[in-house]
Structures are given as C-alpha cells and as structure tokens.
C-alpha positions as CSV (number, residue, x, y, z in Angstrom):
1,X,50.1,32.2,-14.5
2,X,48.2,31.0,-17.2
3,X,44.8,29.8,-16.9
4,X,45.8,26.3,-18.5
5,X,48.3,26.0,-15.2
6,X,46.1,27.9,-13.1
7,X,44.7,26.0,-9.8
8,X,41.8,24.8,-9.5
9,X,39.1,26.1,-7.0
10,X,37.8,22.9,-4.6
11,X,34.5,22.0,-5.4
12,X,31.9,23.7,-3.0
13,X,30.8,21.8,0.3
14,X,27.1,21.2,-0.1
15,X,24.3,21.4,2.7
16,X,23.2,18.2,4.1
17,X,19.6,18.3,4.1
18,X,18.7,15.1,5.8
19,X,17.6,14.4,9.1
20,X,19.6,11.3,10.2
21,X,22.7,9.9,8.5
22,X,21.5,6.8,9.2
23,X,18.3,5.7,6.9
24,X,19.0,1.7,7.1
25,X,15.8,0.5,8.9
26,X,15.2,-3.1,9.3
27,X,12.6,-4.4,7.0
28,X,13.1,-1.4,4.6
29,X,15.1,-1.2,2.0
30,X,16.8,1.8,0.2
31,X,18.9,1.4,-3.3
32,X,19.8,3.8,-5.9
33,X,19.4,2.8,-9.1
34,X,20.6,3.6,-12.4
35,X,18.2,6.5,-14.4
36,X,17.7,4.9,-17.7
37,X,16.2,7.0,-20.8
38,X,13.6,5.6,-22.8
39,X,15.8,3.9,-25.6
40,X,17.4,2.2,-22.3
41,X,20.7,3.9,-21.8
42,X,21.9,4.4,-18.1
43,X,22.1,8.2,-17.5
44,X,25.4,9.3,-15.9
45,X,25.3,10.5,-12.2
46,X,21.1,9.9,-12.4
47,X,19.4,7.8,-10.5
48,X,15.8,6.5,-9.0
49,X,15.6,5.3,-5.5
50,X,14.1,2.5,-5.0
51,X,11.9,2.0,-1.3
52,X,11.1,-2.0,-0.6
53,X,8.9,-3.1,2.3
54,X,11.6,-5.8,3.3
55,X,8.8,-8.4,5.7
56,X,7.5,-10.9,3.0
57,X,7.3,-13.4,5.8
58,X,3.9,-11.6,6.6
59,X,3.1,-10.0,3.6
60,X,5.1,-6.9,4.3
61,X,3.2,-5.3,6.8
62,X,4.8,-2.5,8.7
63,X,6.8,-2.7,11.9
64,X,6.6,0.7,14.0
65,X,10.0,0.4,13.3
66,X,9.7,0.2,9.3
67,X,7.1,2.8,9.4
68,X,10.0,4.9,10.7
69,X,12.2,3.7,7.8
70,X,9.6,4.7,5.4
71,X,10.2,8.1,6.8
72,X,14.0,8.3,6.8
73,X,14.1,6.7,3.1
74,X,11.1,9.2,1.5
75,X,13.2,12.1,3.0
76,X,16.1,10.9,1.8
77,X,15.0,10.4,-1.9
78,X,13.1,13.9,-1.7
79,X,16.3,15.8,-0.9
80,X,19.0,13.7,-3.2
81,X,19.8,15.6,-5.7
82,X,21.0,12.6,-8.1
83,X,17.2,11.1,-7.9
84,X,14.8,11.7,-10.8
85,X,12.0,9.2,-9.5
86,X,10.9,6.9,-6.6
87,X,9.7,3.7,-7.0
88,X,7.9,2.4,-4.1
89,X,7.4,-1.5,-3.6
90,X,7.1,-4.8,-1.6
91,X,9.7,-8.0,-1.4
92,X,8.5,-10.6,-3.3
93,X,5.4,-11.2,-5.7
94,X,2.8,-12.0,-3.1
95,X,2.4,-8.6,-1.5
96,X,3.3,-5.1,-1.5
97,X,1.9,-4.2,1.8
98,X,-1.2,-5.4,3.7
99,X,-0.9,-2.9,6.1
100,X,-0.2,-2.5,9.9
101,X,1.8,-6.0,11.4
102,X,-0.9,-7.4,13.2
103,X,0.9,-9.3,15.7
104,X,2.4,-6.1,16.6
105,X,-0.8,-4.7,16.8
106,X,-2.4,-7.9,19.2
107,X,0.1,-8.3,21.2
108,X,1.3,-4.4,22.0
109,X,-1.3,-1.8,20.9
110,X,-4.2,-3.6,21.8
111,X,-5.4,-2.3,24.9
112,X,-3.0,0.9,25.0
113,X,-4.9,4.0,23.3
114,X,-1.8,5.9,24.4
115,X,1.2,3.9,22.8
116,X,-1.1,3.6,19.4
117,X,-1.5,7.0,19.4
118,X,1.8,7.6,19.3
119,X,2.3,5.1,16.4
120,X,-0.3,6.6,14.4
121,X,1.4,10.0,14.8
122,X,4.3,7.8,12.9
123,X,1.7,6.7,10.4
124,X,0.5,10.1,9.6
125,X,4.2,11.1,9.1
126,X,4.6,8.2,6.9
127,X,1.9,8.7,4.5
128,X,3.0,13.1,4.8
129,X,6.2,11.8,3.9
130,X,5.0,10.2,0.6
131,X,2.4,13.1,-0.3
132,X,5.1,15.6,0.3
133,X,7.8,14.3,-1.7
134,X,9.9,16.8,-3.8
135,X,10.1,13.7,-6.6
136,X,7.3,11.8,-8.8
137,X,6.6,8.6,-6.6
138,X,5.8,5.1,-8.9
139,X,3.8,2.4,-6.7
140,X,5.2,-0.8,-8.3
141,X,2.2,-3.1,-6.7
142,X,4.3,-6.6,-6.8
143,X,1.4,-8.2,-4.6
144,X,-1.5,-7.6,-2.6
145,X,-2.3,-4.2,-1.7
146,X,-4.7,-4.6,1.6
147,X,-5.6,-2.1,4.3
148,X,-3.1,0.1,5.3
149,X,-1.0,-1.1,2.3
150,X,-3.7,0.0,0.4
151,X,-3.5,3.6,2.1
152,X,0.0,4.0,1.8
153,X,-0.3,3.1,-1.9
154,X,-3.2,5.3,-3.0
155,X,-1.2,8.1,-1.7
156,X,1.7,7.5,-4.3
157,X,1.4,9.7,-7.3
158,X,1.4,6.7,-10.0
159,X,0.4,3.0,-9.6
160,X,1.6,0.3,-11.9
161,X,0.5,-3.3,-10.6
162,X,1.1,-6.8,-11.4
163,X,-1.9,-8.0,-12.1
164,X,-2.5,-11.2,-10.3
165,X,-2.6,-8.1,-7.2
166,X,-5.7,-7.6,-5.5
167,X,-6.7,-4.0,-3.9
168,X,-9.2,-3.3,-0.9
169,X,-9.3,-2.4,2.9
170,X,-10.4,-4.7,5.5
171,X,-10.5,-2.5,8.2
172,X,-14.4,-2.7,9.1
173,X,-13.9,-6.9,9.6
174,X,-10.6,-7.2,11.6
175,X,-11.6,-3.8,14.3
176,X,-10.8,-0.9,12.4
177,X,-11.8,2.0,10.0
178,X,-10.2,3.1,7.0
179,X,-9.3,6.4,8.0
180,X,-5.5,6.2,7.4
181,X,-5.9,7.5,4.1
182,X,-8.7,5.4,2.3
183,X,-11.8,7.4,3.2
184,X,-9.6,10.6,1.9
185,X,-8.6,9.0,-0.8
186,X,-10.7,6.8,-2.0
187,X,-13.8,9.6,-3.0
188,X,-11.2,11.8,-4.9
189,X,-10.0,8.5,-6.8
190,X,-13.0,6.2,-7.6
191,X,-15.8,8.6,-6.7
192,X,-18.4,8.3,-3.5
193,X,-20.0,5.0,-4.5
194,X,-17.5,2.8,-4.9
195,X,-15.9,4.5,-2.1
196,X,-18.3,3.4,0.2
197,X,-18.5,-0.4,-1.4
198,X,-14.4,-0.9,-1.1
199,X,-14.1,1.1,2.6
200,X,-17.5,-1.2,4.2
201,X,-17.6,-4.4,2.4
202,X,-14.3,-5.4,2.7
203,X,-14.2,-7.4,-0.7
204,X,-10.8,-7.3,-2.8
205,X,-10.8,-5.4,-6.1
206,X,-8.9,-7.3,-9.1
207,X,-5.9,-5.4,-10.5
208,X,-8.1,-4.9,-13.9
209,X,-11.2,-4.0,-11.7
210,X,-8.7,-1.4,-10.2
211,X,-7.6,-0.1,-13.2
212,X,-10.4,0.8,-15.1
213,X,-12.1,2.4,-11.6
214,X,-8.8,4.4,-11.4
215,X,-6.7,3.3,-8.9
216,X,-4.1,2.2,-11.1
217,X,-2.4,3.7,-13.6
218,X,-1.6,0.6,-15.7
219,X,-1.1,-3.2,-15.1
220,X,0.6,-5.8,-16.7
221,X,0.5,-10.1,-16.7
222,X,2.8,-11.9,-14.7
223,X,2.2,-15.5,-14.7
224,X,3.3,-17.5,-17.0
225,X,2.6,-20.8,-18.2
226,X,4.5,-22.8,-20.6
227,X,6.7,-19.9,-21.5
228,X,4.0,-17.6,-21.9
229,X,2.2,-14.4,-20.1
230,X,-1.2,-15.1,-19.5
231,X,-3.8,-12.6,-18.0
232,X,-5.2,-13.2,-14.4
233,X,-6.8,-16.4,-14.8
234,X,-9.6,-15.5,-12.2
235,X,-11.6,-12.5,-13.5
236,X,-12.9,-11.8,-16.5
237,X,-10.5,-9.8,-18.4
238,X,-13.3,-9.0,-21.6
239,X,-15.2,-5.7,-21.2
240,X,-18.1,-6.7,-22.0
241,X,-22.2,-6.0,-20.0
242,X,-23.3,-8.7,-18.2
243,X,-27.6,-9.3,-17.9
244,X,-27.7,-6.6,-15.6
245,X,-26.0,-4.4,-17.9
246,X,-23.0,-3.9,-15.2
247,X,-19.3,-4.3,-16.7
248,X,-17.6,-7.0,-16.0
249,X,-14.2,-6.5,-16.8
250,X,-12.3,-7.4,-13.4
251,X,-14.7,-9.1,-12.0
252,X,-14.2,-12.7,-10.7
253,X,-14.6,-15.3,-12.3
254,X,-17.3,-17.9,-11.2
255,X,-18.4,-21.7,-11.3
256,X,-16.5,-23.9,-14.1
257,X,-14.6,-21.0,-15.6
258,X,-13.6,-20.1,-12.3
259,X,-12.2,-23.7,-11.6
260,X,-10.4,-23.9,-15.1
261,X,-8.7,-20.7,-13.7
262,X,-7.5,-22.3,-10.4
263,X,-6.2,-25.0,-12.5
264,X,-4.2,-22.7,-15.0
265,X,-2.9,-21.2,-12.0
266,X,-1.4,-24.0,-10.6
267,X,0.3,-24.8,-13.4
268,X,1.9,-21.6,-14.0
269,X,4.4,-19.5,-12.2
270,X,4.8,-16.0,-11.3
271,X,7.6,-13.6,-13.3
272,X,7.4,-10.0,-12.5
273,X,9.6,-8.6,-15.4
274,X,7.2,-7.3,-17.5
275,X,6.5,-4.9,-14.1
276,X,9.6,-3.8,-13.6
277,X,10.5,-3.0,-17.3
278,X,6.7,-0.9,-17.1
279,X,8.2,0.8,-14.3
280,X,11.5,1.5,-15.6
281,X,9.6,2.8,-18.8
282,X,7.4,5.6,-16.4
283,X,10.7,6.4,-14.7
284,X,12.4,7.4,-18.1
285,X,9.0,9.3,-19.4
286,X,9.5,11.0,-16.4
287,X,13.5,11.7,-16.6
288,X,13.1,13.6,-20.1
289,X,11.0,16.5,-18.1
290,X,11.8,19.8,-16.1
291,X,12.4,18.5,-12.6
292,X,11.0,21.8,-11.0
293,X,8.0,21.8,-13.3
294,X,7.4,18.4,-12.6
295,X,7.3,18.8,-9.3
296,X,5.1,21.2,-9.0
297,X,2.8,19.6,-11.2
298,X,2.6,16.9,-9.0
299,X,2.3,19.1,-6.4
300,X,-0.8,20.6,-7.7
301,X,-2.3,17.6,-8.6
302,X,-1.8,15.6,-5.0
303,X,-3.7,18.8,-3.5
304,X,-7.1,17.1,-3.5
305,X,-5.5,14.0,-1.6
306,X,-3.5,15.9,0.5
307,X,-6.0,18.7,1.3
308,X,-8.7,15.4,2.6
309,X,-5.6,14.2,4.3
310,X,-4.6,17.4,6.4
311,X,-8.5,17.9,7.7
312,X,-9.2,14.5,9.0
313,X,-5.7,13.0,10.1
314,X,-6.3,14.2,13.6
315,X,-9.1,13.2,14.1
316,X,-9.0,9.9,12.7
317,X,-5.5,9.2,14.9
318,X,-7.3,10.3,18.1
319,X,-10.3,8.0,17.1
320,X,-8.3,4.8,15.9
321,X,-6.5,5.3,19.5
322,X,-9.8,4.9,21.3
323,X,-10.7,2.1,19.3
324,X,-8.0,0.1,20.6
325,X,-9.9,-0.4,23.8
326,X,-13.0,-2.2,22.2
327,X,-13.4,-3.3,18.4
328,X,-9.4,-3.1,17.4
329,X,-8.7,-4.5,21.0
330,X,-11.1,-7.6,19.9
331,X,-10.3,-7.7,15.8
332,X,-6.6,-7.6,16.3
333,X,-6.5,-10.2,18.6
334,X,-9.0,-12.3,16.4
335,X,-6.8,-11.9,13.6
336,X,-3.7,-13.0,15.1
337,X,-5.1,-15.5,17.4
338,X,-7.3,-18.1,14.8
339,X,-9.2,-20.6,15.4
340,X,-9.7,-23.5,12.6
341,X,-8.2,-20.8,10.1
342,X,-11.1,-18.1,11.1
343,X,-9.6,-15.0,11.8
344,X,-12.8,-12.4,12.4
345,X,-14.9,-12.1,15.6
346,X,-18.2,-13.6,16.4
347,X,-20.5,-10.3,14.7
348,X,-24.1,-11.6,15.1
349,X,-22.7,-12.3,19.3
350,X,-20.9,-8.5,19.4
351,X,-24.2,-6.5,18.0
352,X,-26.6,-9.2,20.4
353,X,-24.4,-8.0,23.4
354,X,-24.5,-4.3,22.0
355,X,-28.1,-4.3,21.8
356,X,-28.5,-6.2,25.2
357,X,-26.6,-2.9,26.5
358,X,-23.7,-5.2,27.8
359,X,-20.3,-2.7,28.2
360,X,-16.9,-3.7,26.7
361,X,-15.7,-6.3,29.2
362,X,-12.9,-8.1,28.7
363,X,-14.9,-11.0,29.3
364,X,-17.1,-10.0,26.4
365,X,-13.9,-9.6,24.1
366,X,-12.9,-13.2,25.1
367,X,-16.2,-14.1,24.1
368,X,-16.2,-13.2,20.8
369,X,-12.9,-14.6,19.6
370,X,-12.6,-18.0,17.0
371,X,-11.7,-19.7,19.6
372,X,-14.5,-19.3,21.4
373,X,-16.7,-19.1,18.8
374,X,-15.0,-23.0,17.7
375,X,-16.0,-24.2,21.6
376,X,-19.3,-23.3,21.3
377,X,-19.9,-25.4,18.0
C-alpha cells in the first residue's frame, strides 16, 4: 500500500487536565477569544480567554459563589492549550471589582468566624489561582478597582485601566484590614510609604496617580465629549510641582477647576474602546513570544508577590475570621444597612466605648450604626 492510500492514524486522545467540566459560574464569565497579531490578524486555533466579573448591579463584587468561578475559569485558561493570554475584567464601565459582596457579607458572615473562614480559604484560592497561572494575566480595569477588587487586581501580572477608574482599599472604614493581598502587595508595588497611606487612609488613587506610582501598567481616556476623548476631567493630568514641591499629576482637582470638571463630565459619555484595543495590543506583544519562556518569566517575576502572599495568607484568613465578631460584624452591617446615605460606624463612639473598657456587645454594635447615629442628631 502506498503511503498516498495509506490510513491514517486517529489523532491522540489528550489528558484532561481540569478539575470540573463545568466552569459556568453565575456572575462569571468565561469566553475565548480570537489571538490577534499586532498588525490585527486573527491567529488560527489561538485564542485569549477572557474572565468578567458578571454583578454590575453592585459593582461587581464577589459572590462566594463567583469567587468559586474565578477559580474554575483561572484553571481553566492556565491548562487550555489554545490560550496565549488572559484578560481579566469587570461588566460594564463603572467597576471592575469593589471587592467582597457586602450584603453577603451583613447578612451571612457577620457574626460566623467559622463560615468566613471557610470563604476566605476560597479567597486565598482565588487570588493562588491568579498568581499561579501557567499564562500572562492582563487586568483590563473597566471601573473602580476598591478593596478586595483592588487585591485581586494587584495580583494580575499587567494592569491596563480606563482612566476615569479609581484604585484604593477601604478596608480600615467599613471593619476590615487589607490583608487579602494589599499589605503583600502593595510594599513590593508602590514601596512602604505610600503603602501605608493607600492601606490606612482609605482615600482613592486616580488612574494617572496609579500609574506613575506603579500600579498600572498603562491607561487610556474614555470619555468622550462631542466626539472626542478627553482626559479625566477631575485630576490634574500635567506633571508639574505644586508649592510644596509634591507632583501633582493624578491628583484631584479642587475648587473652580474642579467644578468645570463635573460639568465636562456630565456632558460627556463613557466609551471604553480605546481600552480594549490597548488590551488587545498587550495580548499580541505577548503572542509573538516563547510561551514556556514567558511563563517562566512571569513566574520569576510574581515571586516577590507571591512569596508576601504564601507567609501571611494564614494568618491574615484566621484573623479576618475573628474579626467578624466585632469591627467586620459592625462595618459590614453599617455598610449595607445606611442611614441618610452614611454608610460607616459612629468612630469617635467605638474608640470612647473602647477606652471606657466597654466589651463587644451587641448592644454596643447597634449603637454605633447610621441609624443610630441619625436618632441621636
């Protein structure tokens, strides 16, 4: 027989390596999209997955249940064969992720050390799952990244951001600490200072204030008025000093430019193309490369975020637990109980009970929520 007529051998069964056939979560998404190279043709059999927070409704904070999808979807992407890339975003332009689903978190956790434990082990898996991936990860920052959004972001490899977005934890004003990821992260990023400033204070970082600190890899406008991109409207976008000989690009705005701003704001409206075609154009940088020498070049380079990671994720879930009994049993509740829009305990009354030796009473906790704060006005 000659080889022309010769049959041909069936193609080799290959290994399944994930864990669960199943990877459709509810409020995650999971979509394979085309690779593209960088003059913008679609490379054959070559793909990035895509990973979407799917809960715009509340800012695409994490069920327990999406936090499992997370999971699922990172595994899945790592071990696909026909993905170069993973981008990592949000539903919608208003957030990527501000973190935990606080209602969840009132209304279950709150209370029940042992039942948040066990979530945070879920956590920790989820941000393992994003450090350990066997492909580059792109954070496509659509919206706000807040809190535990924030964590889940920083551990991403590269972060390209819209840059109406706003970056920052809020952990110390709604019962928690930052140590999902932040306080690992955040040193190795942005150095110890500024660390300490974005962890305790609480106060959102512009995208360009991000940027040049080195959070984000890159950022590009998205709204647009009269037909036109135009740069966040309320920070200063000019790197200049200001009398204090601080930099000021990123910075917010303040008094009449601050207002002129607003009102450019309102008149424009929010187009995130010029994101995704900065994404797309990371994604084909990163297709013309040697996939295993990629990938261990990110591996090498994640090792001082994952190395903080291993040493204190523990600890920290053990201790975020415990919290849930006093601080996180209050903020959590405050947060998704407000009163007159105020969404934060009574501070000054917590630290005057602490120092008056009063224990953590649910009658205290009562005590320090909006509403009661709004009775005693």
């Amino acid at each position: 027989m000659s080889a022309r007529t010769a049959p041909t051998e069936p193609a080799r069964a290959l290994a399944d390596h994930n864990l669960s056939a199943d990877i459709v979560v509810p409020g995650v998404l999971y979509e394979k999209r085309p690779a593209r190279t960088p003059d913008g043709r679609a490379a054959e059999g070559l793909y990035n997955a895509w990973i979407t927070l799917d809960n715009p409704k509340q800012y695409n904070s994490y069920t327990t249940e999406m936090v499992k999808g997370v999971i699922l979807a990172f595994r899945a992407a790592s071990v696909a064969r026909d993905v170069a890339t993973v981008v990592f975003t949000g539903s919608g332009d208003k957030a990527f992720c501000t973190g935990g689903n606080t209602k969840e978190y009132a209304e279950y956790y709150a209370g029940n050390p042992q039942e948040y434990r066990q979530y945070m082990r879920l956590f920790n898996d989820m941000v393992s799952a994003i450090l350990g991936c066997d492909k580059p990860v792109i954070c496509r920052v659509n919206g706000m990244r807040i809190g535990g959004g924030q964590e889940i972001g920083m551990a991403c490899d590269i972060s390209i951001a819209q840059d109406l977005a706003r970056f920052g934890q809020a952990g110390p004003k709604h019962g928690s600490a930052p140590i999902g990821g932040a306080t690992d992260f955040l040193p190795v990023m942005v150095g110890g200072e500024n660390a300490m400033i974005s962890g305790t204070m609480c106060e959102p970082w512009s995208a360009h204030k991000a940027c040049r600190l080195g959070i984000i890899a890159d950022i590009v406008p998205a709204l647009k008025v009269d037909g036109e991109y135009v740069a966040n409207p309320l920070v200063e976008t000019g790197r200049y000093l200001d009398e204090y000989g601080r930099i000021v690009h990123g910075e917010p705005k303040t008094g009449a430019a601050l207002n002129a701003g607003k009102e450019l704001l309102t008149r424009g409206s929010v187009d995130l193309a010029l994101l995704d075609e900065m994404v797309e154009s990371y994604c084909a940088k990163l297709l013309l490369t040697f996939p295993d020498c990629t990938t261990k070049t990110f591996e090498e380079l994640r090792k001082p975020k994952i190395n903080a990671w291993n040493a204190n994720k523990e600890n920290s879930r053990a201790w975020l637990a415990l919290n849930m009994m006093t601080e996180a049993r209050a903020g959590f509740r405050a947060f998704n109980e407000p009163a007159d829009g105020d969404r934060e305990i009574d501070f000054v009354a917590l630290r005057q009970a602490l120092a008056r030796g009063e224990p953590w009473t649910p009658e205290l906790t009562e005590s320090l929520l909006p509403r009661s704060r709004a009775t005693r006005k």
